[in-house]
N, C-alpha and C positions, 0 to 999 in steps of 0.2 A: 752771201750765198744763202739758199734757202734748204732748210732739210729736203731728203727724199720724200717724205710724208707731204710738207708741206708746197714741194713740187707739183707731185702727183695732184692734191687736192685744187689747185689753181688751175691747173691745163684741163682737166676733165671735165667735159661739159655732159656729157650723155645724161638724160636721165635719170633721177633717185641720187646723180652725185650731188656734192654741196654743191660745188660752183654751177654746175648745170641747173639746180632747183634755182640758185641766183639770179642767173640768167632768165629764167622764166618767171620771174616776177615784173619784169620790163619788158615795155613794147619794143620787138625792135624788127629792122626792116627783114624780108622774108626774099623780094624779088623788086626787080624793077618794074613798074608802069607798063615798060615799052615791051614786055615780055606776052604784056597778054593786053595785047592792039586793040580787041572788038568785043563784042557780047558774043556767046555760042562759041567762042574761038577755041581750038585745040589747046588743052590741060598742059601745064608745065613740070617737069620735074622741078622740086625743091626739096634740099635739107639741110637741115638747123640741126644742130648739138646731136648728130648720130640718127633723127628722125626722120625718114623718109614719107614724105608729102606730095602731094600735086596740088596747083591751081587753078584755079579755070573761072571765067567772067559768066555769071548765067544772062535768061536773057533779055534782065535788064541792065545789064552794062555793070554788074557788082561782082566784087571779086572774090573770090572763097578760095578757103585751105585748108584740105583734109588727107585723111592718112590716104599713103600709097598703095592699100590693100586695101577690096573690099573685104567685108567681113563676115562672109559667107563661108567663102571658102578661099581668100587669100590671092584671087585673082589682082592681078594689076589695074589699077583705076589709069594710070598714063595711057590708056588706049581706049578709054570711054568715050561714049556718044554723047557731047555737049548739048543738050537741046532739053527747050521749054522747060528752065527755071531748076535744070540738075544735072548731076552729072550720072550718064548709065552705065552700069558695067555692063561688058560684050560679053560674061561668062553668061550668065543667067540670068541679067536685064532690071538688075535691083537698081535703083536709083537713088539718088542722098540731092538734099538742098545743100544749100551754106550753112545751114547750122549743124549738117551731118548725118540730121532725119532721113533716115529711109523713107521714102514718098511713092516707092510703086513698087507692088513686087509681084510680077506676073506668071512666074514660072510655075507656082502654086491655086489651087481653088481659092484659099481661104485668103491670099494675100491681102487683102484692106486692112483684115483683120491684124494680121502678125508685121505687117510694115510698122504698126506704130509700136513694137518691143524693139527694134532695131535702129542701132544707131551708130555711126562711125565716128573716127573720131575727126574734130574741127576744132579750128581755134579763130576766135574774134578777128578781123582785120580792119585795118582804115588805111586808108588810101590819100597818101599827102607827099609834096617835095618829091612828085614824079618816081615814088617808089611806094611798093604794097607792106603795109608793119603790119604784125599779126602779136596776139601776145597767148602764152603757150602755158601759164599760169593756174595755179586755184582759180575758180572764178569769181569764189568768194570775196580774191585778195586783187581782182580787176582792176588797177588803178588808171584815170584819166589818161587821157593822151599827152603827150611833151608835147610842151608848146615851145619847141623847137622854130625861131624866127622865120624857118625856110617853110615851113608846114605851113602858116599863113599867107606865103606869096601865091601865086598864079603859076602854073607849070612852066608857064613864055617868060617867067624870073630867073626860074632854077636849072641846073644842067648836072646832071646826076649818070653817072654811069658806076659800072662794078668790075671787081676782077676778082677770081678763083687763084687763090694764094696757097702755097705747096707748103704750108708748115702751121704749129697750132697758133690758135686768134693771140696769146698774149706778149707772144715774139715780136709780132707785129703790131700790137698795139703799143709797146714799148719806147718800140722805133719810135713812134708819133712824138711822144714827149721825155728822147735823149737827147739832153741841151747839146751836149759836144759834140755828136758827128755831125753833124752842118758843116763846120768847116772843115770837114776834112772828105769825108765820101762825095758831097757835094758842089765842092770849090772848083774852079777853073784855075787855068794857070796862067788865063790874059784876064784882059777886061770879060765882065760879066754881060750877057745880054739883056736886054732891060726889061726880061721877064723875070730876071732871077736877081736876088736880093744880095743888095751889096755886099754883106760881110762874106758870100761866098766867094770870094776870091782869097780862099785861106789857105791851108796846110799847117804844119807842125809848127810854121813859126807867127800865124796871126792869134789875133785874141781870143782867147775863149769865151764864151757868158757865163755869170757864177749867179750860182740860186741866193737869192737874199729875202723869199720869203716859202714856206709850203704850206697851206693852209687850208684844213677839212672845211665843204661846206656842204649844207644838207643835202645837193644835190652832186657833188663830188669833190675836184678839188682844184685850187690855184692856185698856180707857181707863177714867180714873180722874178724875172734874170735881169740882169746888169751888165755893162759895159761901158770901158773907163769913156769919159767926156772930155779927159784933162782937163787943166787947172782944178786938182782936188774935186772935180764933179763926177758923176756914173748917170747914165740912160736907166732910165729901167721900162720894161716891157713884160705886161702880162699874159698869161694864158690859161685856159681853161679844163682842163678833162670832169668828163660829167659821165658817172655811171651808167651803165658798166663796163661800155665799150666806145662812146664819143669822145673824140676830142676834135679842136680846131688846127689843129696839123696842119704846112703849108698853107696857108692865108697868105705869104710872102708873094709865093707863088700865083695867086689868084687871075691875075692882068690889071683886072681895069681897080681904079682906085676907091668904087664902094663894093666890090664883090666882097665875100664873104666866105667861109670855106668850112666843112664839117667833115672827117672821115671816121666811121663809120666799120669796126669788125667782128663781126657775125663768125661763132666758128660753123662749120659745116660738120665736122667732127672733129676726133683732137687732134688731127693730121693735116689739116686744109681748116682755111677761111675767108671767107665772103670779104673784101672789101668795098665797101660802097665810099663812093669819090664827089662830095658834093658840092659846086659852091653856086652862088644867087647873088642876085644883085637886088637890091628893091627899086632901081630904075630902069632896069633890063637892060640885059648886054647889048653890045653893039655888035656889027655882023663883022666884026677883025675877031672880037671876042673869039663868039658862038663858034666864028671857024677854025680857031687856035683849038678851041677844044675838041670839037668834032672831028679834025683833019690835020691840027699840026703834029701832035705826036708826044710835044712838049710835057704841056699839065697834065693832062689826061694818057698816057701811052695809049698807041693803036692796039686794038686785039687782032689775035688771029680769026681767021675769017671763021663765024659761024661760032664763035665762041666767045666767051668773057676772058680767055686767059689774055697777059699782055703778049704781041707779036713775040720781045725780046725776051724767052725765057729761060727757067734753067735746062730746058734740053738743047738750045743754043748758045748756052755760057751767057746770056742775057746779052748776044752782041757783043762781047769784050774785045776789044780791040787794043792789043799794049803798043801803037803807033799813037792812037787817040792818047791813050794815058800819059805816054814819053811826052809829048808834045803838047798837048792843048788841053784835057781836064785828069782831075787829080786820080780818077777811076776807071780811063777805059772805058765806059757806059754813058749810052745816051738811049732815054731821057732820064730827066733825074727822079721819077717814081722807082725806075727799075734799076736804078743805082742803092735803092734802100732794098729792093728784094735779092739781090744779089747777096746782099747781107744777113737778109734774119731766114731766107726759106732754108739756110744748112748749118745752123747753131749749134753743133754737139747733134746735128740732125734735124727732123720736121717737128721734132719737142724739145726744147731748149735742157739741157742737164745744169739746171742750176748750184748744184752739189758741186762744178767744178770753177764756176766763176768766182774770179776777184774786185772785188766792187771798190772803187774810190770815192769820192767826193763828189764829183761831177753825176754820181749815179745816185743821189736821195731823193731823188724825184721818183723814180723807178721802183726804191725800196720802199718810199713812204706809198705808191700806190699798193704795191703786193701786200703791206698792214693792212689798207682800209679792206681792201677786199678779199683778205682772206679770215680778216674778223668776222665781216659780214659774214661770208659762208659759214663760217666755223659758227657763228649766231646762230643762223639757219638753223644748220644741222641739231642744234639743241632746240631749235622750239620755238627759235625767238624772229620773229617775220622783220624783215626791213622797209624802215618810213620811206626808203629815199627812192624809190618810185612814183611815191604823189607829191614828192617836193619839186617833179621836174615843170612848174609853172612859170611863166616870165621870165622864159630865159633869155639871154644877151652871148652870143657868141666871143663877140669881142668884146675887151675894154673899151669905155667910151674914153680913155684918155687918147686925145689927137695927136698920134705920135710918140716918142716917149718923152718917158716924164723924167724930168732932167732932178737932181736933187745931190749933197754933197754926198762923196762917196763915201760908204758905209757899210759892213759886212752884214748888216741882216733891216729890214725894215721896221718903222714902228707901227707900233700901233694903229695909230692914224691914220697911218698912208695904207697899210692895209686893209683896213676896212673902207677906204675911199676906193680901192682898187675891188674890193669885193664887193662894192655898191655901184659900181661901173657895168659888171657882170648883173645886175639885178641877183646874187647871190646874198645868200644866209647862212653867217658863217658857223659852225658846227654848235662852235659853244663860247664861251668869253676868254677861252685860253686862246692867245694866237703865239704858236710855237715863234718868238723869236729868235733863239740861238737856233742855227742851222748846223751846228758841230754832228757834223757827220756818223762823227765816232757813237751817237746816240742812238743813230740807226742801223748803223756795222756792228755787229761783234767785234773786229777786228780789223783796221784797215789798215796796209803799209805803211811803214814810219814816212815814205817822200810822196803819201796821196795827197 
């Protein structure tokens, strides 16, 4: 469990908080591509950690993000006149570039003059993997772009869509990387379809995966699970989270056999958050793909019309059908995104109360990420700035091991193989300790005599 204190400090993004100054030290995505189609094209609402913003493409086809008030007098910018290289308020006709500049301001004699004292507020953007990143930072403390694999494909690689999630970002990030519910929220009760990865055909009585490595690196962190092989041998299969909100969640999931998978959460404030749903192929989907994603329902859940939320939500019980559950999957829910929101949007509520959770063994993933990043903040907040936004260079989503990698079974990995798995990721591992005991109890206070 985590204190109240230490609660509070991890969920709150706004603003002057730690974790929110954290957050704004990294680029992260703002909107989708698809949001803002044309040059001159009508302004979007956006907001990020409590900040309300609008976007808008000027008109040369670039895309800006600035605050949702002009700064005159506080009129709404969402209702401004897109045209020739700015965006204008309807109040009194002040206009801002991308960089925030006030560039016209006609209401007045002197304006040439006093446009250039005025300025709104705007944050950097780039525009990659068919979504818009902004970064909301010092500028001083501007670090390069992730070179996130998906960033250097072509748009006709990548298939990127988002949904507007009812609870705060860390609930749901959580979810991404908790080894055990897979086979349990996400299992069927016949054969699986041959979209969805074998071990889900589980419940209470199939195997679990046990962590056998966790391990800091400059640019986040990798866990490392297992699964018996018989004859005294264990699989093991790596994975990645990479701060402060990526990880590669669902790649099982993907379809085709070199896709690729990133998710992506952004809070909106500490009540709601952004998930952006990515995956890519670098030899481009195929049109069974692209259609699985766009129109089966499956990998991607349909939204409801005219919005990013998923169709199945919790003002419809997200679909719950207890015929489905008796009979055919272990949840009642279909598809299986909204099988995991069913689960984290009402935790003790839309902010998890971590004061009342009992954590076991299978949850050191979980507590070893709320360490790193609540160091980090708690750093911050003292003074002290964090590297691990310019360490996000030549990243590797996946391990490049093909498959998993078979090895005698063993309760924690060595050395070795760690860093072979950490040089599969093009990762850097934090420092020359690699935590091999994974005894739980190191990161619990206290955990039940039969966890």
């Amino acid at each position: 469990m985590l204190s109240a204190e230490d609660n509070e400090l991890i969920t709150q993004t706004d603003r002057g908080t730690p974790m929110g100054e954290l957050f704004r030290r990294f680029w992260l995505p703002a909107l989708l591509s698809e949001e803002l189609p044309a040059k001159n094209s009508h302004p979007v609402r956006v907001k990020i950690m409590g900040e309300k913003l609008v976007a808008y493409r000027d008109s040369d086809g670039n895309p800006g993000v600035i605050s949702a008030y002009c700064p005159h007098r506080g009129a709404p910018m969402y209702y401004g006149r897109n045209e020739e290289g700015g965006l204008r308020c309807l109040y009194h006709g002040w206009k801002y570039d991308l960089t925030g500049q006030c560039i016209d301001m006609p209401n007045i004699p002197n304006g040439e003059i006093v446009k250039k004292r005025i300025q709104t507020i705007a944050y950097p953007t780039h525009e990659a993997a068919n979504m818009i990143w902004i970064y909301m930072g010092p500028p001083e403390r501007k670090p390069p772009f992730p070179e996130f694999p998906a960033c250097a494909l072509s748009k006709e690689n990548i298939y990127a869509t988002k949904y507007e999630i009812d609870c705060n970002w860390l609930q749901a990030q959580e979810g991404d990387f908790d080894p055990s519910h897979v086979q349990f929220i996400h299992s069927t009760l016949g054969e699986p379809s041959p979209l969805m990865a074998p071990t889900w055909r589980g419940g209470p009585n199939s195997e679990l995966a046990r962590s056998v490595a966790l391990v800091n690196t400059e640019a986040g962190v990798i866990f490392a699970n297992s699964m018996s092989a018989g004859d005294g041998q264990m699989n093991v299969t790596a994975s990645q989270f990479m701060l402060p909100c990526y990880s590669n969640a669902g790649h099982k999931t993907a379809t085709g056999p070199n896709v690729q998978a990133m998710n992506i959460r952004v809070p909106i404030d500490d009540e709601h958050e952004m998930h952006f749903r990515v995956r890519w192929d670098p030899e481009g989907f195929s049109d069974e793909e692209r259609w699985e994603y766009t129109h089966g329902g499956y990998v991607f859940p349909l939204h409801e019309p005219g919005t990013y939320r998923a169709l199945e939500n919790k003002e419809n019980d997200y679909g719950y059908n207890p015929v489905l559950q008796r009979h055919f999957n272990y949840s009642g829910v279909v598809p299986f995104p909204t099988q995991d929101l069913m689960m984290i949007e009402d935790q003790w509520g839309p902010i998890q109360d971590r004061t009342q959770e009992h954590l076991v063994a299978s949850d050191v993933r979980i507590i070893f990420v709320r360490q790193r990043l609540i160091e980090m903040a708690k750093a911050l907040e003292n003074g002290i700035e964090p590297d691990e936004p310019f360490k996000m260079t030549d990243i590797h989503q996946l391990s490049t091991v093909k498959g998993p990698l078979v090895l005698p079974a063993q309760a924690s990995l060595s050395d070795d193989v760690v860093r072979e798995l950490a040089a599969g990721f093009h990762a850097r591992i934090l420092s020359d300790e690699i935590p091999a005991d994974l005894d739980a109890t190191k990161l619990i206070d206290a955990l039940p005599a039969d966890a």
